[in-house]
C-alpha angles and dihedrals in degrees: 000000000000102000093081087054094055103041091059085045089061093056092059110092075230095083088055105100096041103053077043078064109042087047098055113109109267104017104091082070102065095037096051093039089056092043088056100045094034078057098046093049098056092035085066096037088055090044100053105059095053093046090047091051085054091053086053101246125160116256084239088068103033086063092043090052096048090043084081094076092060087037089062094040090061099037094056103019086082088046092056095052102048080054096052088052087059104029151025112314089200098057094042090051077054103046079049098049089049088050089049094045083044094052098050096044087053084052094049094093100063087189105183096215085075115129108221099253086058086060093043103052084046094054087043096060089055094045087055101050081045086063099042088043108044094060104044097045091061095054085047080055099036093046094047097046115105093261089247100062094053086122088050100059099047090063093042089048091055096049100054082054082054096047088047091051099054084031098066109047088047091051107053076036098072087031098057093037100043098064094042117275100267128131096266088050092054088043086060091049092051086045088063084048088062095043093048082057098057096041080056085055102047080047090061099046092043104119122218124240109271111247118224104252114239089230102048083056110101114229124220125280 
């Protein structure tokens, strides 16, 4: 329903700066690789409760279990950013990305003989890759960007988070309903979970074309 849209969009000089941008070597990376985990964060944030609730766990619980995710996110976002300070923001975002794709495959199973803290510690591996991963990726955005599009990519920035955070639950959504709800069905949603966090890898490791350097150019005789 939204592709009219933007297509018409497209045809406003207001979309300008923004196809200039996307279309700047490096930054499709940072955008696509936040779309995907941004997406496979919430898609399994959205999946667990419900699973949990099948199971037959407490509310209580089922927040307490979920509160492992944040928990993550705060323990090691400080961490990535002091990282990126020192280091490479680029390899930081990817060793975030990996810890995130590591933590939802290991949630894949779903097995409901899990005791809650088997759940927690799961959800607190992704949440930890998803705190290493969020600062650093900006600055890899941020520092790539032409230096007069900086606005720009902040607000495009913040709408592919925004795409990945009403992609994701739909998604897992269609996947785990269509089938039927049983366990197997939800295995498969989780599954996608899993596969939208590798493409945000391979996002992330996605070089982009080398430019021909101005002063590498021979000038005329």
């Amino acid at each position: 329903m939204a592709v009219p849209f933007l297509l018409a969009w497209r045809r406003l000089p207001a979309s300008d700066k923004v196809r200039e941008l996307l279309r700047a070597p490096g930054m499709s990376g940072p955008h696509l690789a936040l779309l995907f985990e941004m997406a496979a964060v919430l898609a399994v944030q959205f999946l667990l409760p419900f699973h949990l609730a099948r199971i037959g766990a407490s509310p209580t619980e089922i927040g307490l279990i979920l509160l492992a995710f944040p928990v993550g996110v705060m323990a090691f976002g400080v961490l990535g950013g002091v990282l990126t300070d020192v280091w490479h923001g680029r390899s930081i975002a990817t060793i975030g990305a990996v810890t995130v794709t590591v933590g939802v495959l290991l949630l894949v199973p779903l097995d409901p003989a899990w005791a809650p803290g088997e759940l927690a510690w799961r959800l607190a591996v992704a949440g930890a890759g998803a705190g290493l991963f969020a600062g650093p990726n900006q600055t890899v955005a941020m520092t790539t960007a032409p230096a007069h599009l900086l606005n720009t990519t902040g607000a495009t920035t913040s709408v592919a988070r925004q795409l990945g955070i009403a992609l994701g639950p739909a998604l897992v959504t269609a996947s785990w309903t269509l089938p039927g709800d049983g366990i197997t069905a939800m295995r498969l949603s989780a599954g996608l979970a899993a596969a939208l966090a590798v493409l945000s890898v391979l996002a992330m490791v996605r070089r982009a074309a080398p430019q021909t350097s101005p002063s590498t150019e021979r000038t005329p005789a």
